[in-house]
C-alpha positions, 0 to 999 in steps of 0.5 A: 618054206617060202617064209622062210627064204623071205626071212633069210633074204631080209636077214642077208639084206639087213647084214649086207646093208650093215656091211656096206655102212660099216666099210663106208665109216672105216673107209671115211675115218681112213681118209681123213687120216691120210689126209691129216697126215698129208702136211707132215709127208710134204715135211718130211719130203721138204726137209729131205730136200734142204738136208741135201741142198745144205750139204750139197752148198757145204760142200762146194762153197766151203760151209754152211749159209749163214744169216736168218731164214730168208738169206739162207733161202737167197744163198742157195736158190738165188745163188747169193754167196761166194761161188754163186752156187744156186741149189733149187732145192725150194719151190716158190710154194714153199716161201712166203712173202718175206722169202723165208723158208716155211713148212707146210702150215705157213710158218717159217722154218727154224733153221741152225748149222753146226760144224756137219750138222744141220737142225731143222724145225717146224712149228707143226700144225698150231704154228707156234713154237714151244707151245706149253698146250701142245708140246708134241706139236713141233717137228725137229729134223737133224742129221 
């Protein structure tokens, strides 16, 4: 009987053991999906963002800001245009050097106005747009 017990006891251990790897690899691969997916979160709460400050300055200023990425991100933080109108809308950390407007991976964004509609793009992770490796790569966002 003693053998025995000995036996169950390397058994249970051995199973245990198994477990204890087993849920480390699962919780390992979990986390490093989250992480993955932490820059399209921080994109999809980036757009959110501008979707407002877009609607928002359209509807007080009279339409939508014009001009390439870095003067639409001047009209509304720095309050360049008619009415003066600023909408913090945009961290510093999403700007780069040039004050464009960028996603999560650096690129600037690409952004197009249309009567009441707004279209919002990202390059996505390989920073290039339209990319013939990788076509399910870029991000589009309108309303």
């Amino acid at each position: 009987m003693n053998e025995f017990m000995q036996k169950a006891r390397k058994v249970v251990l051995i199973l245990f053991s198994l477990a204890v790897v087993a849920g480390g690899i699962w919780g390992y691969v979990a986390l490093r999906k989250w992480q993955s997916q932490q820059n399209e979160r921080a994109l999809a709460t980036e757009v959110d963002s501008l979707f407002e400050a877009f609607h928002k300055f359209k509807t007080i200023v009279g339409k939508y800001p014009t001009g390439s990425n870095a003067d639409i991100a001047k009209s509304i933080r720095e309050g360049n245009n008619e009415k003066k109108l600023m909408i913090m809308a945009v961290k510093d950390s999403q700007l780069n050097a040039k004050g464009e407007i960028v996603d999560p991976w650096g690129t600037p964004l690409k952004i197009y106005f249309a009567q009441n509609e707004v279209l919002i793009r990202s390059a996505g992770p390989n920073r290039q747009f339209e990319d013939a490796k990788d076509l399910g790569d870029d991000y589009f966002r309108s309303d």
